[in-house]
C-alpha positions as CSV (number, residue, x, y, z in Angstrom):
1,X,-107.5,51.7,-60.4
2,X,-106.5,50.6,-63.2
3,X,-106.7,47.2,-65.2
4,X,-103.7,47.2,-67.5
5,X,-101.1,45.2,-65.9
6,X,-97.5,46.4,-65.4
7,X,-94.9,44.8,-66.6
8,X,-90.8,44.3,-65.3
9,X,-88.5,45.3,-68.2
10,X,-85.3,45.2,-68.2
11,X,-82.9,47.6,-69.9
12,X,-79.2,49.0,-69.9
13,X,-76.1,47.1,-70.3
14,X,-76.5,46.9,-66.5
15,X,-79.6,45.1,-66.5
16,X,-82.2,47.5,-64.8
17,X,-85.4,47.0,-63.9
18,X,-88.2,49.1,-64.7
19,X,-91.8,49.0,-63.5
20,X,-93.7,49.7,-66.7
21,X,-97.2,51.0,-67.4
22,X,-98.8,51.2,-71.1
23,X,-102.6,51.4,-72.3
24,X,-105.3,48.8,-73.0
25,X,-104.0,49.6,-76.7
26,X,-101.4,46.4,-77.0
27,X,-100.0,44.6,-74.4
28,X,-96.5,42.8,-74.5
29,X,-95.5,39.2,-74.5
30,X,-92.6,37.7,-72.0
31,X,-89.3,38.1,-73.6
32,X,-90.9,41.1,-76.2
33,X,-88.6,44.0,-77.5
34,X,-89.8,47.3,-76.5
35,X,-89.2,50.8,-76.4
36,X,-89.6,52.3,-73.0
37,X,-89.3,55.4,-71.3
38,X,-87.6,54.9,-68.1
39,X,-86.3,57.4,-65.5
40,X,-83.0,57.7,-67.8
41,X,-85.1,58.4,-70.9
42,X,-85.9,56.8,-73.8
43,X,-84.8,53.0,-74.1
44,X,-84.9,49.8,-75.6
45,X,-85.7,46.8,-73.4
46,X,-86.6,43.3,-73.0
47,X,-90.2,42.2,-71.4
48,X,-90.1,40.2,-68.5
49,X,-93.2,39.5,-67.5
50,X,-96.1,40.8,-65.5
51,X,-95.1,43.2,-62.5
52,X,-97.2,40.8,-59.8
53,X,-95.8,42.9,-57.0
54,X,-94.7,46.7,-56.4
55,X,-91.6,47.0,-54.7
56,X,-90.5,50.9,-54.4
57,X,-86.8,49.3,-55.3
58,X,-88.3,49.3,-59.2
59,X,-88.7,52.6,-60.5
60,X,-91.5,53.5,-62.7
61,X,-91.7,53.5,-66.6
62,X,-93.7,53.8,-69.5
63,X,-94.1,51.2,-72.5
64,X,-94.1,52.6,-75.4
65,X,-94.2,50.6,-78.4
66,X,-92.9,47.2,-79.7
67,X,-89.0,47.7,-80.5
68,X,-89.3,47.9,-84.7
69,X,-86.4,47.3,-87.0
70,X,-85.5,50.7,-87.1
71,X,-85.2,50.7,-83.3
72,X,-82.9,47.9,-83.1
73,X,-80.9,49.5,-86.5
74,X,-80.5,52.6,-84.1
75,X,-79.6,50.6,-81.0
76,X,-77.1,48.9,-83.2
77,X,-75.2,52.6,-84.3
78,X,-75.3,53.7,-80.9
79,X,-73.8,51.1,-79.3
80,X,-70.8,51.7,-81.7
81,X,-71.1,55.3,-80.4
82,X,-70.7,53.9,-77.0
83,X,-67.7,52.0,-77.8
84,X,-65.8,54.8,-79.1
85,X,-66.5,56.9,-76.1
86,X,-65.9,54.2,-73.9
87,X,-62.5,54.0,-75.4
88,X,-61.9,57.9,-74.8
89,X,-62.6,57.1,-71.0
90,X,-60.0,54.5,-71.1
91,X,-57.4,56.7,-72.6
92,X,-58.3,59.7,-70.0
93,X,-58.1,57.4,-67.2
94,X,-54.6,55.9,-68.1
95,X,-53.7,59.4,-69.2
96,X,-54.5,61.4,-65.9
97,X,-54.0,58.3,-63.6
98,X,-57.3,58.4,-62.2
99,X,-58.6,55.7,-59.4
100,X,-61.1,54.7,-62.8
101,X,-62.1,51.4,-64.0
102,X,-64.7,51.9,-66.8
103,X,-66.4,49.1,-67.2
104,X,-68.7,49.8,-70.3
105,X,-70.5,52.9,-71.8
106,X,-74.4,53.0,-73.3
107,X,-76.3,55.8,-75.3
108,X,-80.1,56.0,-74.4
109,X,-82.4,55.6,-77.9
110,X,-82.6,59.4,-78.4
111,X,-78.8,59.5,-78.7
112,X,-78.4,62.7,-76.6
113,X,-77.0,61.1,-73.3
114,X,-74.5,58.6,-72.7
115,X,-73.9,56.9,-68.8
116,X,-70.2,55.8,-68.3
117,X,-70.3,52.6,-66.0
118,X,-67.3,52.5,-63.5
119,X,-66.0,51.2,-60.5
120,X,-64.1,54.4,-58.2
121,X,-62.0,53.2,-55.3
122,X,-60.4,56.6,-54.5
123,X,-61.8,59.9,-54.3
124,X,-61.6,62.2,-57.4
125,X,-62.7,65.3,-59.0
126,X,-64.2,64.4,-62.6
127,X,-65.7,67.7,-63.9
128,X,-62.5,68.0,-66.4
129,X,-63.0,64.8,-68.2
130,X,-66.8,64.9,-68.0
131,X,-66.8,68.1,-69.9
132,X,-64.3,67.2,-72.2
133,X,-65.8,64.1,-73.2
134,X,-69.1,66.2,-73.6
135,X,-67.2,68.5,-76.4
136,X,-65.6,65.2,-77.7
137,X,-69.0,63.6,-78.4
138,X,-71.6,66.2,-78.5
139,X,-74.1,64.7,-75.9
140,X,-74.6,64.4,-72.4
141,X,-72.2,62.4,-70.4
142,X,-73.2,61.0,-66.9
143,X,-70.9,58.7,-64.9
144,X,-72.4,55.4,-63.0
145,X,-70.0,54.4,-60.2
146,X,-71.0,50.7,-60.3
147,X,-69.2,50.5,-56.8
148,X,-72.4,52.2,-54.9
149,X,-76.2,51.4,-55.3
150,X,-77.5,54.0,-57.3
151,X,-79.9,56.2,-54.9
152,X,-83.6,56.8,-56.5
153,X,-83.4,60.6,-57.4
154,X,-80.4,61.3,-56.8
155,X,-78.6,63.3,-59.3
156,X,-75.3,60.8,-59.8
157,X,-77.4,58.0,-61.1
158,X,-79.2,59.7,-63.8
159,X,-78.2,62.9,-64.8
160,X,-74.3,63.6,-63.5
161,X,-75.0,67.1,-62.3
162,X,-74.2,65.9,-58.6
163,X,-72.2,63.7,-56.1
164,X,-70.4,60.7,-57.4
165,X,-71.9,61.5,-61.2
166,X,-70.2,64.9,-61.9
167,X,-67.4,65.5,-60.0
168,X,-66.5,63.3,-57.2
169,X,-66.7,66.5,-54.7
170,X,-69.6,64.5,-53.1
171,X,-71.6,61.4,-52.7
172,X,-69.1,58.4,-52.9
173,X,-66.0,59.9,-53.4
174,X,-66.2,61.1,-49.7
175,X,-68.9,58.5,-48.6
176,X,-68.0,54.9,-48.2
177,X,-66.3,53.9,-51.2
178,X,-64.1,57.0,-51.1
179,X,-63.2,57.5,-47.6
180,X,-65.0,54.9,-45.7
181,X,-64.8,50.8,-45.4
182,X,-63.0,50.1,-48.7
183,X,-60.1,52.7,-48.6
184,X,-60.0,51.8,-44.8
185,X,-60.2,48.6,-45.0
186,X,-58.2,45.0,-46.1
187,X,-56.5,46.6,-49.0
188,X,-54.0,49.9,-49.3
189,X,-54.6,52.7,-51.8
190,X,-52.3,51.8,-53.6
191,X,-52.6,48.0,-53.7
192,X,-56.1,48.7,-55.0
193,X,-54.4,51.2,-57.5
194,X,-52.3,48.5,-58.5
195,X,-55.1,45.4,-58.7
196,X,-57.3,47.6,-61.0
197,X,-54.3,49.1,-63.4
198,X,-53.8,45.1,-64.1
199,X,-57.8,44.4,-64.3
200,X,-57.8,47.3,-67.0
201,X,-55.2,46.0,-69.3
202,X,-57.3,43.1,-69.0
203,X,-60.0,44.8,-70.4
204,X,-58.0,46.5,-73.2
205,X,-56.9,43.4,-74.5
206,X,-60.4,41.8,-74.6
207,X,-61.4,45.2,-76.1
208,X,-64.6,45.5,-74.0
209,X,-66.4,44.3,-70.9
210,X,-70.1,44.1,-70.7
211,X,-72.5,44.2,-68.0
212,X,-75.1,42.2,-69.4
């Protein structure tokens, strides 16, 4: 086994965690910048500390190498990338009434894929706008339904080829934020319709909501 310790960064503007793994080469500091390569791809992140314990709820990484200026520089232009589609996701949403909420939008490093945070309390098909935000923006486009744990694996969490990711024909949409307890539940359709139109204009007039 190995002596090199692992270490817990954490990465995304929804703060995930990722098991990570380098070589005897240089080891991080608590609270370092550093370019990992997660189960997304290729991201930057903030050092924790040591990974004392294993749980199988962490996902595996890979440290890479300390974030450099250039890193950050390129972290900076994407998230202004991210903005821009985020804003094209709000516009889609209010233009083809979807039950949406985006909530924020992030480019990995290698500025080829994008993940779309949102909350979905209705099922829906989103194959259309996926695509067309794909021809939009030139770069992959995965959706992250922030209203259902993201299952290790599975295809809606990481790459938007399947269930609640791609096209809402599967996973949540029909599971139990779709169909089950919270479309059955306390609230109506369309009093949740209405509750999240209002929490939207919210966000347009404060521009953007992170997750951080």
């Amino acid at each position: 086994m190995s002596d090199v310790p692992e270490y817990l960064v954490s990465h995304g503007c929804a703060a995930l965690l990722t098991r990570c793994h380098g070589d005897a080469s240089w080891l991080p500091c608590r609270g370092d910048r550093v370019v990992i390569r997660s189960g997304r791809g290729l991201e930057l992140g903030q050092v924790l500390g040591e990974a004392e314990i294993n749980p199988k709820s962490i996902s595996p990484g890979q440290l890479l190498r300390l974030a450099s200026r250039e890193d950050e520089a390129l972290a900076a232009a994407l998230s202004r990338r991210s903005q821009n589609l985020l804003d094209d996701v709000h516009r889609a949403v209010a233009r083809d009434g979807l039950p949406l909420l985006p909530l924020d939008a992030e480019l990995l490093l290698d500025g080829t894929r994008a993940i779309v945070h949102v909350l979905r309390w209705d099922a829906c098909t989103l194959t259309p706008l996926l695509e067309e935000l794909r021809a939009a923006h030139g770069i992959g486009v995965a959706f992250q339904d922030q209203s259902k744990p993201a299952e290790e694996g599975h295809g809606c969490s990481s790459c938007g080829s399947g269930g609640c990711g791609s096209c809402g024909d599967g996973g949540c949409s029909t599971g139990s934020c779709g169909s089950g307890d919270c479309s059955r539940g306390k609230f109506t359709s369309d009093e949740l319709t209405a509750y999240f139109a209002a929490l939207r204009e919210q966000m347009h007039a404060r521009h953007r909501v992170s997750l951080a």
